[in-house]
C-alpha positions as CSV (number, residue, x, y, z in Angstrom):
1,X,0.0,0.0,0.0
2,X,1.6,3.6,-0.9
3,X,1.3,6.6,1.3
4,X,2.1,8.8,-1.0
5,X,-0.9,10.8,-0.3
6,X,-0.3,11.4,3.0
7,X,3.6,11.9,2.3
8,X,3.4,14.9,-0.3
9,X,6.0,16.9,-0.9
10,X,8.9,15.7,1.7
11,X,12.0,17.8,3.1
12,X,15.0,16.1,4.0
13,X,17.4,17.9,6.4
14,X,20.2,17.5,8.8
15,X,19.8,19.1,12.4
16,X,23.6,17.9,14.5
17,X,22.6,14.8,15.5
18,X,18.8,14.9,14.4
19,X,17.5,14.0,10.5
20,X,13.9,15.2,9.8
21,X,12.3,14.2,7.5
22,X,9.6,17.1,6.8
23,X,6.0,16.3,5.1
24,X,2.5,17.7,4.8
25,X,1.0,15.7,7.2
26,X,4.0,15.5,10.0
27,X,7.3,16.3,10.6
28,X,9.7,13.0,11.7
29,X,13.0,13.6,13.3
30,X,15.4,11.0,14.2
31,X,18.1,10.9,15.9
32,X,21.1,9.0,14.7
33,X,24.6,8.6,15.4
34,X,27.4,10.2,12.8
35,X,28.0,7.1,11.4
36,X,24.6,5.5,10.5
37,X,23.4,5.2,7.2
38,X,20.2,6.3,6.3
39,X,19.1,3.0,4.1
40,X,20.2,0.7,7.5
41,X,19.0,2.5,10.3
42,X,17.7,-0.4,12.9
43,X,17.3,1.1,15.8
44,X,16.3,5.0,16.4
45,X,14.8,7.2,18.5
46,X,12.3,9.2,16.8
47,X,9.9,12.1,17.6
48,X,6.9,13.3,15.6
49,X,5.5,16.1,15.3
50,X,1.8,16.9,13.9
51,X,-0.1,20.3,12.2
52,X,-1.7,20.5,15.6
53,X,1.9,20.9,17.8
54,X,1.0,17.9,19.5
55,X,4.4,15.8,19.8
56,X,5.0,12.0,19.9
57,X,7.7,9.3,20.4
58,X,9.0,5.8,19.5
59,X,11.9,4.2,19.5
60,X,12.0,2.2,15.9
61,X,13.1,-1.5,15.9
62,X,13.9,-3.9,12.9
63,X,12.5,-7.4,13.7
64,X,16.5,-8.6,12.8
65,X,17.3,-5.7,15.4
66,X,15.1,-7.2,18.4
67,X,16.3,-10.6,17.3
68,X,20.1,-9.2,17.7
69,X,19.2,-7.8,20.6
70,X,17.5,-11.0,22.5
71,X,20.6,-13.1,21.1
72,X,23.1,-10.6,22.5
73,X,21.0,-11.2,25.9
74,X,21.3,-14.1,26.0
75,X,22.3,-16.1,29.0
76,X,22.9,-12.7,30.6
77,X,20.6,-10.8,33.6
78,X,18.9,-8.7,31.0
79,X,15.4,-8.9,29.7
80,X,15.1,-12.4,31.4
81,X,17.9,-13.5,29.6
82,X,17.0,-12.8,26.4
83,X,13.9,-14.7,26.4
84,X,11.8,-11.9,26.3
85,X,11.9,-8.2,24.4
86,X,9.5,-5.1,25.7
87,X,10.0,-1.6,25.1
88,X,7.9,1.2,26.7
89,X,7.6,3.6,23.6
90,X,8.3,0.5,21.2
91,X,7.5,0.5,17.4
92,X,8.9,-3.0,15.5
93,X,9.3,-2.7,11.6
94,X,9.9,-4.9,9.5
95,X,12.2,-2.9,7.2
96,X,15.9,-1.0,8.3
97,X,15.9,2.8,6.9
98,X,14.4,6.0,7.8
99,X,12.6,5.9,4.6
100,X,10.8,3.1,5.1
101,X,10.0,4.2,8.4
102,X,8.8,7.2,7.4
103,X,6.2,5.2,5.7
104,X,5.4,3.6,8.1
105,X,4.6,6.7,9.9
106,X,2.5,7.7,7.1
107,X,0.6,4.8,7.5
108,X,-0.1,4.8,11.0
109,X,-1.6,8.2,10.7
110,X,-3.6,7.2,7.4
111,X,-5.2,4.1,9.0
112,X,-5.7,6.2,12.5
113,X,-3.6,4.1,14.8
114,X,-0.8,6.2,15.2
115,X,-1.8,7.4,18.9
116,X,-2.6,4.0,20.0
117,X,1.3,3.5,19.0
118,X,3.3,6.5,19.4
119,X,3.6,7.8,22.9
120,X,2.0,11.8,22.7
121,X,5.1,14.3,24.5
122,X,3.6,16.2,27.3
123,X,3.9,20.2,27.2
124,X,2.5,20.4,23.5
């Protein structure tokens, strides 16, 4: 499904250690280390930010990236010992890249589940 409709024109920038990725419907910023590429990004912290002001946050997983992550665990004292993953502010994606989780963004806001996923930022 594309979400190019909801995506519009998009504006790409880089803020120090913060990308955003600018549309008509939001405005995404992640925030990456010096080093990451954009196509292979697994695991980010990202905030939204609507038309309205309101802001929201995740933190962006790969599947591969929680898998790492549980293997890495593993037969340690952390998450149970890597038997189990959770994340307060959690979003799992399928795909690495701030592209594709861009769209994924777009998605969650065309099918209206994005607050059900994203955590809303108080003092909006």
């Amino acid at each position: 499904m594309s979400h190019s409709a909801s995506l519009g024109s998009v504006e790409r920038t880089g803020d120090g250690p913060w990308y955003r990725v600018r549309t008509e419907s939001f405005e995404a910023s992640f925030l990456l280390d010096p080093d990451d590429d954009l196509d292979l990004v697994c695991n980010v912290d990202l905030e939204v930010r609507l038309p309205d002001g309101s802001r929201w946050s995740a933190t962006v997983f790969t599947v591969a990236e929680v898998a790492r992550l549980m293997e890495t665990w593993s037969g340690s004292d952390e998450a149970p010992g890597g038997r189990c993953f959770w994340c307060s502010d959690g979003l799992i994606v399928r795909e690495p890249g701030v592209s594709k989780m861009t769209d994924v963004i777009a998605g969650l806001l065309d099918s209206g589940e994005f607050a059900q996923v994203l955590q809303r930022l108080g003092g909006d």
